[in-house]
C-alpha positions as CSV (number, residue, x, y, z in Angstrom):
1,X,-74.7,56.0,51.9
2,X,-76.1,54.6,48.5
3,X,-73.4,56.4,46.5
4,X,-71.1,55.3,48.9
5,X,-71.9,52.0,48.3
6,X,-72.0,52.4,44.3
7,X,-68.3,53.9,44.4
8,X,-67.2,50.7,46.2
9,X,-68.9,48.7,43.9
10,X,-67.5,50.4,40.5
11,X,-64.0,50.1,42.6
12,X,-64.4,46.6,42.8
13,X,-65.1,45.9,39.1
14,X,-62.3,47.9,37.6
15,X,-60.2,45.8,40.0
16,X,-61.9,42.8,38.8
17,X,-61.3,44.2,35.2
18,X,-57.8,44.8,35.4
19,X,-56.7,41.3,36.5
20,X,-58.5,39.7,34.0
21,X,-56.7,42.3,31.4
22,X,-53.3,41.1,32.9
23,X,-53.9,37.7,32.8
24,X,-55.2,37.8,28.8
25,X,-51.9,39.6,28.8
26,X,-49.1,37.0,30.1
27,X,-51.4,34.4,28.2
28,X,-50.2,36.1,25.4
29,X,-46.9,36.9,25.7
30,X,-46.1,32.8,27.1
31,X,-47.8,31.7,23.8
32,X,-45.6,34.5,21.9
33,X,-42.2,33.3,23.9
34,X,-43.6,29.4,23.1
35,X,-43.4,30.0,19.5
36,X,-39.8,31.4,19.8
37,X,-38.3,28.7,21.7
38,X,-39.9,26.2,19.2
39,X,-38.4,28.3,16.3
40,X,-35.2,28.4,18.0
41,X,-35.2,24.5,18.6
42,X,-36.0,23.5,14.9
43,X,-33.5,25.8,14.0
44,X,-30.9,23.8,16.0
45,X,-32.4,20.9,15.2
46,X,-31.5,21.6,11.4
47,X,-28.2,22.6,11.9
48,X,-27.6,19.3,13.8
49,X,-29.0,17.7,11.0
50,X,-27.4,19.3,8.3
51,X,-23.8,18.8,10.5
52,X,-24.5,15.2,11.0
53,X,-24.2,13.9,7.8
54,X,-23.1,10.3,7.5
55,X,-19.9,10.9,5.3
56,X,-17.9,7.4,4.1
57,X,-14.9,6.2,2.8
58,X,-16.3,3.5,-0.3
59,X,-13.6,0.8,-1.1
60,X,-14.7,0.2,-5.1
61,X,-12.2,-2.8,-5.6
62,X,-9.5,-4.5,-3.0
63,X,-6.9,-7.1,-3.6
64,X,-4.2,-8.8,-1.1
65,X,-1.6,-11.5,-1.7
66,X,0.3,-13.9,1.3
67,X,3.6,-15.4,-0.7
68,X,4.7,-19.0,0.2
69,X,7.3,-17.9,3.4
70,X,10.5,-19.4,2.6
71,X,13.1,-19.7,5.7
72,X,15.1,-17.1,4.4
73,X,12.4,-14.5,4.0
74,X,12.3,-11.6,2.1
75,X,12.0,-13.7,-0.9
76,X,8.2,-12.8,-2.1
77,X,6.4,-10.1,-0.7
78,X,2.7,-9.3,0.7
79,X,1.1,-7.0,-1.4
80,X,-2.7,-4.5,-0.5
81,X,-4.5,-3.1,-3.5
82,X,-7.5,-1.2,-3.6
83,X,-9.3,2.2,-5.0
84,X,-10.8,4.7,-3.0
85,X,-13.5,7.3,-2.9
86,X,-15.1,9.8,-0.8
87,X,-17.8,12.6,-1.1
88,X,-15.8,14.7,1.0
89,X,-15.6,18.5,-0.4
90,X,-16.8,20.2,-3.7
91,X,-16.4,17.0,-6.1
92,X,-15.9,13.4,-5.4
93,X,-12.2,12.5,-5.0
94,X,-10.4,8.9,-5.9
95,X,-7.4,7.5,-5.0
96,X,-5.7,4.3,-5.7
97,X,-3.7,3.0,-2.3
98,X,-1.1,0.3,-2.6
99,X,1.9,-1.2,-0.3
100,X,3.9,-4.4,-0.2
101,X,6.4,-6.1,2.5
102,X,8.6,-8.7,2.8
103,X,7.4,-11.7,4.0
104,X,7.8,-12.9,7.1
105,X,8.3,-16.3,8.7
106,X,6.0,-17.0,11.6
107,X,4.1,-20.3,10.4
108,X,0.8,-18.9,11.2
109,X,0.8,-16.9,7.9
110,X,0.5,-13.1,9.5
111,X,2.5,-10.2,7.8
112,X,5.9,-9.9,10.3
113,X,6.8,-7.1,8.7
114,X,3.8,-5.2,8.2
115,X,4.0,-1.4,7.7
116,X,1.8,-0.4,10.7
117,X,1.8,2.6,12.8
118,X,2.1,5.0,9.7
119,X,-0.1,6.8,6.9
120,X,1.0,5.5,3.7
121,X,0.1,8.0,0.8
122,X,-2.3,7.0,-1.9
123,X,-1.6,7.7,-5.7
124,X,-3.9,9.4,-7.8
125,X,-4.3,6.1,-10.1
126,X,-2.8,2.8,-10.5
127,X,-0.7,4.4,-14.0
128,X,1.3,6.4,-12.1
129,X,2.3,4.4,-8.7
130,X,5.2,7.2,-8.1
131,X,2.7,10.1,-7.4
132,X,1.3,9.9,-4.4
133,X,0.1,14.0,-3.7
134,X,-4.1,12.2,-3.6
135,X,-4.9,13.5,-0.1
136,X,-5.7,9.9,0.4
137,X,-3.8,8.0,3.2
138,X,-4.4,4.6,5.0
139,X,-3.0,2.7,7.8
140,X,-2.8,-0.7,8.7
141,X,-2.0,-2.8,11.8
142,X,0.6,-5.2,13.6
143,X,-2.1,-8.1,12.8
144,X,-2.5,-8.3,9.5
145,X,-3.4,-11.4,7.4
146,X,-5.0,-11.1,4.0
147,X,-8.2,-12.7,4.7
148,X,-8.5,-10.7,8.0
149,X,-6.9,-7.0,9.1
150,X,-7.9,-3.9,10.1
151,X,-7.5,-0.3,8.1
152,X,-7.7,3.3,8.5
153,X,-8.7,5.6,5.9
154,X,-7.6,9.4,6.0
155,X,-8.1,12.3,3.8
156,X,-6.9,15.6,3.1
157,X,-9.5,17.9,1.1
158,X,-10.8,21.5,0.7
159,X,-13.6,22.8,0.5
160,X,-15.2,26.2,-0.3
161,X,-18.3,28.0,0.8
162,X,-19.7,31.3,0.4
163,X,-16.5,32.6,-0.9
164,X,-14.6,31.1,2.1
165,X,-11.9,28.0,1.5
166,X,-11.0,25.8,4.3
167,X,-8.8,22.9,4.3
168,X,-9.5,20.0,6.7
169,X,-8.9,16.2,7.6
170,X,-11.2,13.1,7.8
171,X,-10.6,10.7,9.5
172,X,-11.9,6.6,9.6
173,X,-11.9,5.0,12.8
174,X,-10.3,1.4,12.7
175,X,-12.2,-0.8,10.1
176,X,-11.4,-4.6,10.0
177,X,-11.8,-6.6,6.9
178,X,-12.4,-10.1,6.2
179,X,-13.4,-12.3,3.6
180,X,-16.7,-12.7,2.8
181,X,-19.2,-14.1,-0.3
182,X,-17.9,-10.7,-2.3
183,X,-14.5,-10.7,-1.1
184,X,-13.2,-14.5,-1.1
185,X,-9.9,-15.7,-0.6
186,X,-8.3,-18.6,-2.7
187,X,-5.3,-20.4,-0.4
188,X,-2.9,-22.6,-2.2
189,X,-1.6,-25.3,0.4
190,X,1.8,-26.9,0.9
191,X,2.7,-30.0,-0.9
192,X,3.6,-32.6,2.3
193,X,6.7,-32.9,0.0
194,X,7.6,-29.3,0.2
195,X,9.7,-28.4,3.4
196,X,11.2,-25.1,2.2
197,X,7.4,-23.2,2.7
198,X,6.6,-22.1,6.4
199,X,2.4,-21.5,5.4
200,X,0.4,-21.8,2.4
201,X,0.1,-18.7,0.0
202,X,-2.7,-17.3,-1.3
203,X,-4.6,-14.1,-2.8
204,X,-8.3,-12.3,-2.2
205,X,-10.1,-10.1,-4.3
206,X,-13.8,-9.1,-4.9
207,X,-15.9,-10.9,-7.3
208,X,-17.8,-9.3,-10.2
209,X,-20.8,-8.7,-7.8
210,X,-18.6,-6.7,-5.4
211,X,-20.8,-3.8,-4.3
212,X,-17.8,-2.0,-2.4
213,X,-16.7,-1.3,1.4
214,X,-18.2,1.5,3.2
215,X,-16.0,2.8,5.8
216,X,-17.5,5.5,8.2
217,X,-15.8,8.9,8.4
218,X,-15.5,9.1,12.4
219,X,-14.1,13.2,12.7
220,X,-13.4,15.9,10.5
221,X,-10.8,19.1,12.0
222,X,-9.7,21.4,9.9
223,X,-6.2,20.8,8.5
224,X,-3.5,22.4,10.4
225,X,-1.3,25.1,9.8
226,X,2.2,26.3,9.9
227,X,3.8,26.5,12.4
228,X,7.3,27.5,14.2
229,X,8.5,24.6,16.5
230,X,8.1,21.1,15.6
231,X,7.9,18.2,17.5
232,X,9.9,15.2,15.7
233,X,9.1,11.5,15.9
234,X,11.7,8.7,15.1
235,X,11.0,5.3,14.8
236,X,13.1,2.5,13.6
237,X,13.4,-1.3,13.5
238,X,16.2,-3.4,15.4
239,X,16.6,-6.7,17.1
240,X,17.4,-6.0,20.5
241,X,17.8,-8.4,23.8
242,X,16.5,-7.6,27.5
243,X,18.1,-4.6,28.7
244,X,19.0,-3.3,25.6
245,X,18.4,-0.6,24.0
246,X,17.7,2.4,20.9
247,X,18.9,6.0,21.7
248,X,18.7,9.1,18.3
249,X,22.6,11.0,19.0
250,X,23.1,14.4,16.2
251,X,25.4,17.2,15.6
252,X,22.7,19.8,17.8
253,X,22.3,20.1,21.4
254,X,19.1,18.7,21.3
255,X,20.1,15.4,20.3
256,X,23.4,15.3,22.2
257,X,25.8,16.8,19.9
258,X,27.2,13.3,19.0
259,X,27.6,12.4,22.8
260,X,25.9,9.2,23.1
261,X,25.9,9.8,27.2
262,X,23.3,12.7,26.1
263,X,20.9,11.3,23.8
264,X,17.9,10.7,23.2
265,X,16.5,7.4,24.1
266,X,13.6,5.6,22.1
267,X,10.3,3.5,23.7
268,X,10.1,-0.5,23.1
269,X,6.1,-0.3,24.2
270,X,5.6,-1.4,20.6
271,X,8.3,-4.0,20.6
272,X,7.8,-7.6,19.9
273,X,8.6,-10.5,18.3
274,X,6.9,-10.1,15.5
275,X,7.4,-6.1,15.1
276,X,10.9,-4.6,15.8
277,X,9.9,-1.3,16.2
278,X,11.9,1.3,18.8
279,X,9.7,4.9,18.2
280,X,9.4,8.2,20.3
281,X,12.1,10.8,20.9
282,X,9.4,13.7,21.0
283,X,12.5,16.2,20.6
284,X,11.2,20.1,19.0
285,X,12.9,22.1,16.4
286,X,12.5,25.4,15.5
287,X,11.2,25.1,11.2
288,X,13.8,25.1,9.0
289,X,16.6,24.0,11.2
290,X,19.1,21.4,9.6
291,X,20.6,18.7,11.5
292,X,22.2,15.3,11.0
293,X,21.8,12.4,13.3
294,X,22.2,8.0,13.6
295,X,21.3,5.6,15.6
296,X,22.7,4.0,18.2
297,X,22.0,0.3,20.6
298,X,23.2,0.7,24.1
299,X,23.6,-3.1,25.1
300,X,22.5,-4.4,28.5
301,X,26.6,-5.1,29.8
302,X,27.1,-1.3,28.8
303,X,29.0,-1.7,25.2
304,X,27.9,1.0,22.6
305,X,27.1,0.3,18.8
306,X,26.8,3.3,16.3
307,X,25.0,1.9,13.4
308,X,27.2,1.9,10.1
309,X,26.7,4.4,6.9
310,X,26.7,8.0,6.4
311,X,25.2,10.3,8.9
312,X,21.3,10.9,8.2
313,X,20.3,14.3,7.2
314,X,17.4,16.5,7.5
315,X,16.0,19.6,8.0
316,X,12.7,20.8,10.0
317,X,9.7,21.0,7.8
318,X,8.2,24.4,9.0
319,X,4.5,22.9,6.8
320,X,4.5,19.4,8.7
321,X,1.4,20.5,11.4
322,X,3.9,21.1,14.3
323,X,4.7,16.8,14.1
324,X,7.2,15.8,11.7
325,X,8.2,12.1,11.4
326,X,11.4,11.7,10.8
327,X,13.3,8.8,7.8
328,X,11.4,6.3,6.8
329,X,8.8,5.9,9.2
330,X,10.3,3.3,10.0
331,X,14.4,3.5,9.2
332,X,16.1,-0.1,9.8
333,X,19.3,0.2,12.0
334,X,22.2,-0.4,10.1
């Protein structure tokens, strides 16, 4: 009976014994699991860190000039000026980014004829105005008065690592700009005498204190490659009435074959007053195909006019990131 008693006893301790052994060992191996996640989430935590760098666009010097508006227009001309930089890839890039218009004639003073809806190619430097192979592009907006408009900055830029090159694209969200204490605008206003200006004229540029315009960099993708079929976007500028309209006819099937019944018809959702601008057609090529093609205004009672000149040419750029726009970006109806 007694060593009965004794065997139960020792039974119950090595029970005892190994649950507090498996319990010392899950202790462990939670802290040891612990200790991995929190490796793992600093890890990620880096990487986020190191990916979210805040990359800008600095503006080191901007100028813009509003001309006087004569009736006639197209007399004097608006003109944007500035330099460039970004710490985008291996070694700081510059650019120096320029465009002018004819003036418009809207008494309020904003550009009519503003070059919006298009990336405009930077030159290297302001010697060589013709060269404009920077990677630096910006955009501007229907809007646009020189004491107040909005820009978009883009850039094209490589950048190697570890043996590996990669070629990508930045990209600025829409920035406006207005005069300030650094960037102030001197207006010159008309004479009561002088009937032949529709607004005052004027110019803005940064003082000697100017510290710059930092413009954040909202994405970067990398930069897109060849590719077979392209998609091609026209646009162009005409004075049209209600009910009429832009169509894109060419010597292919695609774009009618010079049948006007069977072409391709243009959007006015960016049409107004102030901005003639017919754009779309959305029409894809195989890469390197030529073709030739015009415009042409259906009118509203159903007459038909080709616009005058020589046939526009081009052929498919098969380097153009599957989009290709098409003439002038935007071609005037002639």
């Amino acid at each position: 009976m007694l060593l009965s008693s004794l065997f139960l006893l020792l039974l119950l301790l090595l029970l005892l014994l190994l649950l507090l052994l498996h319990a010392i060992r899950a202790r462990l191996v939670h802290h040891s699991r612990g200790n991995d996640e929190d490796s793992t989430a600093a890890r990620s935590f880096r990487s986020l860190a190191a990916a979210a760098k805040p990359y800008t666009f600095e503006i080191l010097s901007l100028f813009t000039k509003r001309p006087n508006g004569l009736p006639n227009g197209g007399t004097d001309y608006y003109v944007i000026e500035f330099e460039v930089t970004s710490s985008l890839g291996n070694t700081p890039q510059s650019a120096y980014c320029w465009s002018s218009w004819a003036d418009g004639t809207t008494s309020s003073g904003a550009a009519k004829y503003v070059p919006s809806g298009q990336w405009i190619p930077c030159a290297h430097n302001s010697s060589n105005l013709g060269d404009r192979t920077s990677g630096f592009l910006f955009q501007l907006y229907p809007d646009f008065k020189i004491q107040n408009f909005t820009i978009a900055l883009q850039q094209d830029f490589s950048e190697s690592t570890n043996n590996t090159f990669a070629q990508n694209l930045a990209t600025s969200a829409p920035y406006r700009i207005t005069n300030s204490s650094t960037y102030p605008c001197t207006m010159i206003t008309i004479p009561p005498s002088n009937t032949s200006m529709i607004h005052t004229s004027g110019t803005c540029k940064n003082l000697t204190n100017f510290t710059g315009i930092s413009i954040p960099v909202a994405n970067v993708t990398p930069a897109c490659t060849d590719t077979d079929d392209v998609r091609l976007y026209f646009s162009v500028t005409e004075t049209t009435h209600w009910g009429d309209s832009i169509w894109i006819v060419g010597n292919i099937t695609e774009l009618g074959s010079w049948d006007p019944r069977h072409a391709v018809g243009l959007s006015a959702a960016a049409y107004s007053a102030e901005n003639l601008l017919w754009n779309g057609g959305n029409v894809s090529l195989p890469a390197g195909t030529p073709f030739e093609w015009k415009y042409v205004q259906w009118f509203a009672d159903g007459a038909l006019l080709w616009e005058c000149g020589e046939n526009r040419v081009a052929t498919v750029d098969g380097g153009s990131c599957g989009v290709q726009e098409m003439g002038s970006n935007p071609d005037y109806f002639r």
